[in-house]
N, C-alpha and C positions, 0 to 999 in steps of 0.2 A: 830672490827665489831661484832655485833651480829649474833650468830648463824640463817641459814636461818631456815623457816618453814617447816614441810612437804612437801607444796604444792610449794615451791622454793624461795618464797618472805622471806624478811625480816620483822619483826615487825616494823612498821612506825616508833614509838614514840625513841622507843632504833637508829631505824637509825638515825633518824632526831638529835639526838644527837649528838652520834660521828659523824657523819659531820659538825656537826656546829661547834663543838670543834677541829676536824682538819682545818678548814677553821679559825678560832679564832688564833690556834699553829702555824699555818703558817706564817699568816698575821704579829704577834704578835714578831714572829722569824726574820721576813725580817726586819721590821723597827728598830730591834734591842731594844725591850726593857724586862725588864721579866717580869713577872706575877705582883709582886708587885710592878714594875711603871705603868705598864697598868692598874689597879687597881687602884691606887692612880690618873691618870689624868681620868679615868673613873667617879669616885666619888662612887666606888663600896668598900666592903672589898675583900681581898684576899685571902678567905678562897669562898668569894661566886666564885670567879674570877676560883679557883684553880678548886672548885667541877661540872663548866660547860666544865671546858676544857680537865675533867677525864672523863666528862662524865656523871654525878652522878646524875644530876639535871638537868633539862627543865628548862632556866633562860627565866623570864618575857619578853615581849618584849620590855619595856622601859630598860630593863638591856642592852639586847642587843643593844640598841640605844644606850645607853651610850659609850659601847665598840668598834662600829663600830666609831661614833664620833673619838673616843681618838685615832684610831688609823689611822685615814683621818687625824686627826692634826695634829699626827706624820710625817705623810709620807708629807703634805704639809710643816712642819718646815724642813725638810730634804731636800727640793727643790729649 
């Protein structure tokens, strides 16, 4: 997590990140697949896959469509 502010809050943009990327690690961990199959049935690269889920980068929101997709498929082929 990013360090908070003076005034107690957290900077938005840094949080919204690592939660999105612990919410991605998690997800990602249950259905059992790693970075570079979740990438590959995303139709993303695993270099972009690797840098939203350190944290590094604010991914588009069709990326994130992509990723939520790939891993609704997952969790539905496992069903």
């Amino acid at each position: 997590m990013p360090e908070p502010l003076p005034d107690g809050n957290y900077p938005a943009v840094e949080y919204l990140r690592v939660s999105l990327a612990r919410k991605i690690i998690r997800h990602r961990r249950r259905v059992g697949l790693t970075q570079a199959e979740l990438a590959r049935r995303a139709g993303i690269r695993p270099e972009t896959l690797n840098r939203v889920e350190h944290g590094k980068r604010s991914p588009r929101l069709r990326t994130v469509e992509k990723i939520d997709r790939a891993l609704r498929e997952v969790e539905r082929e496992g069903c």
